[in-house]
N, C-alpha and C positions, 0 to 999 in steps of 0.2 A: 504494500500500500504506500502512496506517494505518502508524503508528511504533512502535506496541505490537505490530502482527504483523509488520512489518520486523525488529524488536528480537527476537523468537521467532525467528524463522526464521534469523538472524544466529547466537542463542545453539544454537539443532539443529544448525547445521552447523557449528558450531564445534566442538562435540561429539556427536558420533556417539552414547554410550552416553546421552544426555540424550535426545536422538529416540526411539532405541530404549526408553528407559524411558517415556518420555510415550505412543508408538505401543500401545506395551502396555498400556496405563493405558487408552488412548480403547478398544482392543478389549476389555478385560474390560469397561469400563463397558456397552457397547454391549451384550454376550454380557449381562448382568445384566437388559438392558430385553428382549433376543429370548429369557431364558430367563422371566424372568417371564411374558411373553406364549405361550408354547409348553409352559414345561414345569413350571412351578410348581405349576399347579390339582392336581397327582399326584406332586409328588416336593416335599420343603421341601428347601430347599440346607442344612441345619443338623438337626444332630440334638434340638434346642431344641423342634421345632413338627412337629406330627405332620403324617400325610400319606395318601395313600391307597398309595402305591408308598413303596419306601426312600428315605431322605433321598440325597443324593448330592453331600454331602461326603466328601472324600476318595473316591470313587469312582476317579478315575486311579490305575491300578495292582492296583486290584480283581478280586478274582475273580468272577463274574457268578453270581447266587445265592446270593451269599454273608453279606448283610448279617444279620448276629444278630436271629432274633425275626418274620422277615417271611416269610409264605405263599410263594413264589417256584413258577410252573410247573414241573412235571417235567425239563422241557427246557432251560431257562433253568439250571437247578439242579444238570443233569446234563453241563451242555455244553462247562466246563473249561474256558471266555473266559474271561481275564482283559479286562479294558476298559481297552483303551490305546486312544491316541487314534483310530486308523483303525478300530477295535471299536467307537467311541462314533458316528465319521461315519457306520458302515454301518447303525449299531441306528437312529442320529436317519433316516436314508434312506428307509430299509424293512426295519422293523424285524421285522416278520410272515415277510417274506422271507430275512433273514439268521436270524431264530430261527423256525423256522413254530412252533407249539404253544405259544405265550408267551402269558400273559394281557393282555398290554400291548395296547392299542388301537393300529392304526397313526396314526403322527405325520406322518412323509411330510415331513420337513424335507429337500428338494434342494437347497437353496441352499448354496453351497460356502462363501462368505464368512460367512453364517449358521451353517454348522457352525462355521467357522473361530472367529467371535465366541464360539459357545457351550461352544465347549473351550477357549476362555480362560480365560472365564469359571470353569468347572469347574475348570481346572487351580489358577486362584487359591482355590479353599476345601481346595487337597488340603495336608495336611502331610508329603507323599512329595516327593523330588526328584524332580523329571521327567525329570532326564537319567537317569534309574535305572528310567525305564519307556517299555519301546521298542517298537515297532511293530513 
């Protein structure tokens, strides 16, 4: 082992919430490269840069159809989700299938670790406590 990842890996277990905070760090980053690659080209993370779908910042916590200003299907609109995290893994899944009647293309994200990364991700642009949005 080099001395500089011996030296890491000494300071993560030395402290637990230093791991914990770095672990968290490498999966938003990673959720940032699988959302840019999956879900950018139709959604901006930021209300700053338009989009074809709603931005989805601060989405955690949201009520589905709800964003100010944006066409949303009947269904989608009518459907009373809020989007907590298991709402976000099922819509990234199949999305056609958890909402049939949505205008949304299917995405067909099943990768679990890839959902995992991209609710990181997501959870880092929300200004909502997360412990205050529950599944």
């Amino acid at each position: 082992m080099r001395p500089v990842s011996y030296a890491l890996a000494l300071m993560m277990a030395a402290s637990p919430a230093l791991a914990d905070t770095k672990f968290e760090q490498i999966k938003i980053e990673a959720g940032a490269a699988l959302y840019d690659a999956e879900c950018r080209r139709c959604h901006a993370s930021d209300t700053d840069h338009e989009s074809y779908g709603p931005p989805l910042e601060n989405v955690l916590g949201r009520g589905a159809g709800t964003y100010p200003d944006y066409d949303y299907s009947i269904a989608l609109e009518a459907s009373g989700i809020v989007w907590t995290p298991a709402a976000l893994r099922a819509w990234m899944e199949d999305n056609t299938g958890f909402m049939p009647g949505t205008k949304m293309r299917h995405v067909g994200i099943e990768d679990r670790t890839v959902q995992d990364f991209i609710l990181a991700y997501l959870a880092s642009l929300s200004t909502r406590d997360p412990k205050k949005i529950s599944d």
